[in-house]
NUNUFI-91787 format. One line per field, with one value per residue (C-alpha): residue in one letter; residue number from 1; x, y, z. Coordinates in nm, 3 decimals, decimal comma. Layout:
% residues N
aa	[A/...]
i	[NUM/...]
east	[X/...]
north	[Y/...]
up	[Z/...]
***
This chain:
% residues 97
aa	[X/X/X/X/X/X/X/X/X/X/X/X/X/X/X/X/X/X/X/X/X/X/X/X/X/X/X/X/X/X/X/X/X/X/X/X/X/X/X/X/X/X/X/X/X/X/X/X/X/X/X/X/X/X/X/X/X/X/X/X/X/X/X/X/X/X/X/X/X/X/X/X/X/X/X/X/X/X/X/X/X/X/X/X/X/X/X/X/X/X/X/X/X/X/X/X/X]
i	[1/2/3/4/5/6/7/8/9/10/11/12/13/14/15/16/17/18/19/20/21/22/23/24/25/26/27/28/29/30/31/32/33/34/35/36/37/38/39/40/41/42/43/44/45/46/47/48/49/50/51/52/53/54/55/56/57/58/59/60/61/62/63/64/65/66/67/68/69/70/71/72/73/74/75/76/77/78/79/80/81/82/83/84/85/86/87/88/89/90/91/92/93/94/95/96/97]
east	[0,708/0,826/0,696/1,008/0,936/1,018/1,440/1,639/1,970/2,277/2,634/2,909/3,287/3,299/2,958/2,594/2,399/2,052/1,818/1,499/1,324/1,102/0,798/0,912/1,011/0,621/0,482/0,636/0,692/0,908/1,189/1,227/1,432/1,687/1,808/2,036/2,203/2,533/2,829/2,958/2,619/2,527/2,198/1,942/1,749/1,416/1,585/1,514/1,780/1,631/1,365/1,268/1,025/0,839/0,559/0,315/0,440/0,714/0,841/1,041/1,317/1,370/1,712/1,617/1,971/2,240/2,583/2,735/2,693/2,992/2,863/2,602/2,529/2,610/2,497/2,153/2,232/2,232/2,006/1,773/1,592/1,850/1,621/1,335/1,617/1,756/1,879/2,238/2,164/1,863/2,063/2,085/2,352/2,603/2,677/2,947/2,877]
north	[5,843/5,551/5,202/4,969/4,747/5,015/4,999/4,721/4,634/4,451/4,388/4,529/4,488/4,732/4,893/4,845/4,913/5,077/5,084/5,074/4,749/4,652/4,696/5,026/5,108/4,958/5,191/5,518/5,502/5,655/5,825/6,213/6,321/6,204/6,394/6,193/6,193/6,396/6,152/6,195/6,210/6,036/5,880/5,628/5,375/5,532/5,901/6,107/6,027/6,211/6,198/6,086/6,277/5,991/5,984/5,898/6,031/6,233/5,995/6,094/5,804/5,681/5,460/5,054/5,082/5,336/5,435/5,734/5,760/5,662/5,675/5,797/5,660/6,052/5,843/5,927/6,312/6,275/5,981/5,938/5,672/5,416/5,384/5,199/4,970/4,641/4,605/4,656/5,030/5,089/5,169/5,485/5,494/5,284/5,349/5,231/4,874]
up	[-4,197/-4,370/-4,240/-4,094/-4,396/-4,622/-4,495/-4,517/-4,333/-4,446/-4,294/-4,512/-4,344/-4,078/-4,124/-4,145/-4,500/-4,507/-4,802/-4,927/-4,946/-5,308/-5,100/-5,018/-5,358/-5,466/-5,214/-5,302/-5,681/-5,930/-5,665/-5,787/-5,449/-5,224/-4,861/-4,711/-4,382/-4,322/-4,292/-3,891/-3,766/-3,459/-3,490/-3,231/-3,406/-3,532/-3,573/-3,889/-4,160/-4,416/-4,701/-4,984/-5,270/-5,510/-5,721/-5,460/-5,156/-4,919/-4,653/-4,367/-4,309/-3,974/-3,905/-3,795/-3,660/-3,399/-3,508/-3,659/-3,996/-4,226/-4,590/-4,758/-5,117/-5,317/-5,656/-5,559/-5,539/-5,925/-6,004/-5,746/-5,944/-5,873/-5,565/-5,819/-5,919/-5,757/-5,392/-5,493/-5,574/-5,385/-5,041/-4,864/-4,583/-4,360/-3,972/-3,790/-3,596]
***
């Protein structure tokens, strides 16, 4: 389970951005694996939106925010290292506000 400093949140437009914090990228290491959240899904703050595989652990995510799930960042399907990189890249999903 992924502490709540591990996720940050940003407003973008019509949405809310979630992504992992430095500290969180500190904690877990070198990100080998992504699952990410289906786009439509309903979630409650603190649900499961997925995992992530690094170097030094397997942390289950859990949403800081509610909304349905809009967009999922699908760059990490095929580089799931941009999570090591700068906040810009390092997000996972937007929900609706």
């Amino acid at each position: 389970m992924a502490k709540k400093e591990y996720l940050w949140v940003k407003d973008i437009a019509d949405s809310k951005r979630v992504g992992l914090t430095k500290e969180g990228q500190e904690a877990l290491g070198k990100v080998k694996f992504v699952d990410l959240p289906m786009i439509g899904k309903e979630i409650s703050k603190g649900d499961s939106t997925g995992s992530v595989e690094a170097q030094k652990a397997v942390v289950e995510l859990q949403s800081p925010v509610a909304g349905k799930i809009v967009t999922v960042n699908d760059k990490l399907n095929d580089d799931p290292e941009l999570l090591n990189g700068s906040e810009s890249d390092a997000w996972l999903f937007e929900v609706n506000k």
